[in-house]
C-alpha positions in Angstrom: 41.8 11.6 175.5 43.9 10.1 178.4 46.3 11.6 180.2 48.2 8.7 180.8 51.0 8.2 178.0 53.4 5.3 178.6 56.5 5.4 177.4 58.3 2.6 176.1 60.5 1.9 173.4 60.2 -2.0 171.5 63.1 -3.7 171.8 64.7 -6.9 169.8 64.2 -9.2 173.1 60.5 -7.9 173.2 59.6 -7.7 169.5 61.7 -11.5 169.6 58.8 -12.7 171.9 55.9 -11.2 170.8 57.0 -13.3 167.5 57.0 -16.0 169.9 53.7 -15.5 171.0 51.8 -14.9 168.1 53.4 -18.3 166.8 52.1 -20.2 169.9 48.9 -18.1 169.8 48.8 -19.6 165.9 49.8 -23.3 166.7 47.2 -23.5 169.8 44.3 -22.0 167.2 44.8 -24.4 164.8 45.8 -27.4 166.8 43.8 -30.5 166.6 43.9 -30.4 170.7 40.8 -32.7 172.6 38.3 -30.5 174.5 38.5 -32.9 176.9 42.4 -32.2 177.1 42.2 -28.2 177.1 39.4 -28.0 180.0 41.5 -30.5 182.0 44.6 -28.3 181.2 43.2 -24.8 181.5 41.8 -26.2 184.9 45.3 -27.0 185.9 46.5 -24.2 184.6 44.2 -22.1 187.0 45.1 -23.8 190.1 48.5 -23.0 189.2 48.4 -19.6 188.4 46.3 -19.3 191.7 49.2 -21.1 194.0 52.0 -18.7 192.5 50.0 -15.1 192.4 49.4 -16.1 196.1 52.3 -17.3 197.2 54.3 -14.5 195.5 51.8 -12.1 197.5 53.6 -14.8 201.1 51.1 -17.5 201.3 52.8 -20.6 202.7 50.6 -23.5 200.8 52.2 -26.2 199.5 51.4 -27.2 195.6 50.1 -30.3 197.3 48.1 -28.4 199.6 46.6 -26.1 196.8 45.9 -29.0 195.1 43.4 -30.9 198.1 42.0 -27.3 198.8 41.4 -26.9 195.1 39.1 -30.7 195.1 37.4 -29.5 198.3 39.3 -31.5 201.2 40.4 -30.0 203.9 43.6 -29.1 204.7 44.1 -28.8 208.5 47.3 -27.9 209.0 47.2 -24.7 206.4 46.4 -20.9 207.4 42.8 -20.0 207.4 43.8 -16.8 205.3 46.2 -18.9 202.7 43.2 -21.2 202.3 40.6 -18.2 201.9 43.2 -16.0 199.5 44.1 -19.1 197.4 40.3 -19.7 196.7 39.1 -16.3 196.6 41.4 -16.3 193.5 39.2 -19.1 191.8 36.3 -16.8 192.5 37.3 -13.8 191.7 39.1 -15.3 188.2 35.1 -17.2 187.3 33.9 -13.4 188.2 36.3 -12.2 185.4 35.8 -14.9 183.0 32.2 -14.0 182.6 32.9 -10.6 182.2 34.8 -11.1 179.5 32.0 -13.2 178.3 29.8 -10.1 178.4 31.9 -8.0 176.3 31.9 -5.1 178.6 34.4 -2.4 179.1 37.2 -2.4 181.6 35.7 0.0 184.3 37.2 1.6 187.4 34.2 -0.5 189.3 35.6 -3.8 187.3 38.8 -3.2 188.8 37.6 -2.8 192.5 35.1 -5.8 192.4 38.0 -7.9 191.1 39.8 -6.9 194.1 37.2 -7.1 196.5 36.8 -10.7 195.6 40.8 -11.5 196.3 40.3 -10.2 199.4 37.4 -10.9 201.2 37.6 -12.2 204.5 41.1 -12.3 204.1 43.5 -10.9 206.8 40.4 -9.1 209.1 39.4 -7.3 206.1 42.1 -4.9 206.6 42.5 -4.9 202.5 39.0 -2.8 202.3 37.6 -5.2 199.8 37.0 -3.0 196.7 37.8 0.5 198.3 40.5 3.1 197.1 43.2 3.7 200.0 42.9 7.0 202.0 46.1 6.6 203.5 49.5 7.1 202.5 50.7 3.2 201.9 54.4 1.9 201.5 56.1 -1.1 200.1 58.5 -2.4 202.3 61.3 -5.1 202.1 60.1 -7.9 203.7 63.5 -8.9 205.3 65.0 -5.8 205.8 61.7 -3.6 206.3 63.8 -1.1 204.3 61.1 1.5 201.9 61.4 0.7 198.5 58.7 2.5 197.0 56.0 5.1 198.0 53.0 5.0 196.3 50.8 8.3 195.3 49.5 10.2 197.8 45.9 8.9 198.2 44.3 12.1 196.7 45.8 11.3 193.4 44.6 7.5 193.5 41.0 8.2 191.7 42.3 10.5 189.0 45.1 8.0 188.1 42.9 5.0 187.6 40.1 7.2 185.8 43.3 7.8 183.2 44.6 4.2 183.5 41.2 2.8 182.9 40.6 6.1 179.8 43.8 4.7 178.4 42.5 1.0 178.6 39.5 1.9 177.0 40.7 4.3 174.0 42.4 3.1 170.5 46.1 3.6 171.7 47.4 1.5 168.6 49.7 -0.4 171.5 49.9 -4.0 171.2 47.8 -5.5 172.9 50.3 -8.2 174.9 52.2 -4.8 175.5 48.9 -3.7 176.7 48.4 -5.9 179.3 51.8 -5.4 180.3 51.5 -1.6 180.9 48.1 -2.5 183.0 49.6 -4.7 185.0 52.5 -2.1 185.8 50.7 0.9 186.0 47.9 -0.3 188.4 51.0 -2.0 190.8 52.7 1.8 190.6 49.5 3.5 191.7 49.0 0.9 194.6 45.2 1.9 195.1 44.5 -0.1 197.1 46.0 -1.0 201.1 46.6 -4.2 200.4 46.1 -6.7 196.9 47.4 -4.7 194.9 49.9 -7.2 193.0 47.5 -9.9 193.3 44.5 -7.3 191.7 47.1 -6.0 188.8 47.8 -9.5 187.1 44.6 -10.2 187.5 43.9 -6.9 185.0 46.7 -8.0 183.0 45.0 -11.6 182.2 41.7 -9.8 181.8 43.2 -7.4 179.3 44.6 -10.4 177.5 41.5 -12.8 177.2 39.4 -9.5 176.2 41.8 -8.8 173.1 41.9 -12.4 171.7 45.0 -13.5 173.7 43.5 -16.1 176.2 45.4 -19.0 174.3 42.9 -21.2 175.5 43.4 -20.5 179.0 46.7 -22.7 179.1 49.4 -20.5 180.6 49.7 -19.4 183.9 52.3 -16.0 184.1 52.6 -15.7 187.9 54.3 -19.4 187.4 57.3 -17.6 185.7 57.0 -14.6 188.4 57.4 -16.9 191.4 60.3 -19.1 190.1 62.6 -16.1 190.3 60.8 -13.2 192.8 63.9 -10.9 193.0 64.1 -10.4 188.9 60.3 -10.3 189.3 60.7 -7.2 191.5 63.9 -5.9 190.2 61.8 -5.5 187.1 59.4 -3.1 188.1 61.5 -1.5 190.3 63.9 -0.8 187.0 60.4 1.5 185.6 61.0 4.0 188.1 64.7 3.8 188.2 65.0 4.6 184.5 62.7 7.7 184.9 59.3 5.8 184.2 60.4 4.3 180.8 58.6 1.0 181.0 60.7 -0.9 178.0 62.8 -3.1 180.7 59.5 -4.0 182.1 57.9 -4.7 179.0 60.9 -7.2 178.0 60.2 -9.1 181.4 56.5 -9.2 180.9 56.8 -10.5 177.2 59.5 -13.0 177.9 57.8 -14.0 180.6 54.5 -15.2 178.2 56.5 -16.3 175.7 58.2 -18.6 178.1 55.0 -20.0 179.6 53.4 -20.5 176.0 56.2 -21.8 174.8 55.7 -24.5 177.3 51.8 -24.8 176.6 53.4 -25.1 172.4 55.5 -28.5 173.7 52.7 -30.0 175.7 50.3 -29.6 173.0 52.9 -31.0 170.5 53.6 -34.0 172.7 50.0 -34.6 173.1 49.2 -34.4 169.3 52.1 -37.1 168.9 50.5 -39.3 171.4 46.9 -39.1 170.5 48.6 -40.1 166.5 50.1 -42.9 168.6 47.4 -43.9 170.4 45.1 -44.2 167.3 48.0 -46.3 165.6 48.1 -48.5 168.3 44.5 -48.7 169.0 44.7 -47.2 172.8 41.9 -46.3 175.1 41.7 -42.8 176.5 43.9 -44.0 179.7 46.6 -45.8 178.0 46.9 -42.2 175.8 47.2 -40.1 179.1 49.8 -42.5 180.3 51.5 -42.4 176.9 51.5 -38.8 177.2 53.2 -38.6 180.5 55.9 -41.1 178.7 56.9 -38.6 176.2 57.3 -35.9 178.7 59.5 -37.7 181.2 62.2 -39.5 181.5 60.8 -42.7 183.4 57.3 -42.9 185.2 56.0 -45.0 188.6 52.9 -46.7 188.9 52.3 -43.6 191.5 52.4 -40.9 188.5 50.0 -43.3 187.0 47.5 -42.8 189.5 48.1 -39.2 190.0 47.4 -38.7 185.9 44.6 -40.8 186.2 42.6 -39.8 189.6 40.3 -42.3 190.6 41.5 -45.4 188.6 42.1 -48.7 190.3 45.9 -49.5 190.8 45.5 -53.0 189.6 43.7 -51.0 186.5 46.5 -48.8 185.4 48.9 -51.6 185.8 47.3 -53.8 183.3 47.2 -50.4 181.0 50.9 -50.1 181.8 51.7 -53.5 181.0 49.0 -53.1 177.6 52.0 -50.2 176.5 54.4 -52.3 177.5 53.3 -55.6 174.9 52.9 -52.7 172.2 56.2 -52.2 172.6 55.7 -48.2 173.4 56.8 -48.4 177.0 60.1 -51.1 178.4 59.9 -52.2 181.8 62.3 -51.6 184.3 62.8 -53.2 188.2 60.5 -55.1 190.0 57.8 -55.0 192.8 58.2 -51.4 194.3 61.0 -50.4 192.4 59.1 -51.1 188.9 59.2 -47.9 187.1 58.5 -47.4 183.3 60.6 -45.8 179.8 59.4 -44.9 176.4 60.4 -47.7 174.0 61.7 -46.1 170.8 61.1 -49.3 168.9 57.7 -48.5 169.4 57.4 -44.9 168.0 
């Protein structure tokens, strides 16, 4: 029996978005989705979820950046350690996949490989790739280097994660969204490590989801939401401690949080159903679907977008595809020469 009990309470905005999530969990399970579309996705989906749980952590990469890195080019003008951390990620996430593959328990050694692999090589190695701290860490306020919170003494780290990983492993009855949650909180509040800890805790949290059934097809990226607003991000796991380790704020953060990026995954995968029905209507080939897919999802498109939804295709070649949606009456034409850009046609749907 663990030692560690969480305590929460579920509230209506939490039980409000676990209904959300299990309904986006449902529509993604029976979806008619392409495999072809889900790897491309869930590869996206990966590079973004590497860019924000690295960025959050005060990498300075560019999307764009992440992006070249991501294909293999260099990026010159990019820190050796933001290019290292943003690709140790990629690692260290294939590392987890294929545990989860293996169907083996969460272990204290699991948690410490996963965060050697973030960061290796990284900083001068002053992270201790996969070691427990033996000093007395702090988190500090970037701008005004004020203390905000001091972790365990280091004695306690072992016998903390021992109980964390006990609790992971035992039949708590907890949900298992709520679940990851708690993970993800209780290994940042233990900080056992000098430095990866936040990096290393939603990491465990998208471990503990893909291991209970909740891997939605490796769609949504939850750092995504984190980095869009930091200071909520932060004031949210600060509010744990300030309400006397009652993790129910958290736990509505973390939940809204997924439902939010699955809610997302839910519209893309609608829009994609309705343009692959579309594109069999109108007998379309596999490009003119993709660009017929980026039609539905915003407001006017470039030949540029064209190219960047479609790597590797001639110009001249997604013009004529352009102008192909265009005589089908699914897209209108708007401007001329440079300043030709492209609409859905309603006449056409």
């Amino acid at each position: 029996m663990s030692a560690f009990a969480p305590r929460f309470s579920i509230s209506n905005a939490t039980a409000a978005s676990l209904t959300m999530i299990e309904r986006a969990r449902g529509f993604l399970e029976a979806a008619k989705l392409s495999s072809e579309w889900v790897e491309r996705m869930s590869q996206r989906a990966l590079l973004l979820e590497a860019h924000a749980t690295t960025h959050i952590e005060g990498t300075e990469l560019t999307l764009e950046q992440a992006e070249r890195l991501w294909v293999g080019q260099a990026v010159e003008e990019a820190k050796p350690d933001d290019v290292r951390e943003l690709l140790n990620y990629r690692e260290a996430f294939a590392f987890v996949s294929g545990y989860v593959a293996s169907g083996e328990p969460i272990t204290e050694g699991l948690v410490r490989e996963i965060h050697r692999r973030l960061v290796e090589g990284v900083r001068g190695g002053e992270g201790s790739p996969g070691a427990y701290r033996t000093i007395q860490n702090h988190v500090v306020n970037s701008a005004t280097r004020e203390v905000v919170y001091t972790p365990p003494p280091p004695g306690d780290v072992a016998p903390l994660m021992r109980e964390l990983v006990e609790w992971l492993r035992s039949e708590s009855g907890v949900h298992p969204v709520l679940g990851a949650g708690i993970a993800q909180f209780q290994l940042v509040h233990i900080h056992p490590f000098v430095d990866g800890n936040g990096r290393t805790s939603r990491l465990l949290s998208t471990l503990c989801l893909y291991r209970a059934g909740y891997d939605f097809k490796r769609l949504f990226t939850l750092s995504e939401f984190y980095d869009r607003d930091r200071s909520r991000f932060y004031r949210a796991l600060q509010g744990v401690r300030a309400s006397g380790m009652d993790l129910s704020g958290w736990l509505d953060f973390f939940t809204e949080g997924l439902a939010t990026q699955l809610g997302e995954v839910k519209a893309r995968g609608e829009v994609v159903i309705r343009a692959n029905l579309l594109a069999r209507g109108k007998g379309l080939g596999p490009r003119q679907a993709t660009l017929l897919e980026l039609l539905l999802v915003r407001p006017e498109i470039r030949i540029e977008d064209a190219e960047e939804a479609c790597p590797g295709v001639h110009r001249r070649t997604l013009q004529r595809d352009l102008k192909g949606l265009v005589e089908k009456k699914l897209a209108k034409a708007l401007g001329a020469g440079r300043d030709s850009r492209y609409r859905l046609h309603s006449k056409g749907l």
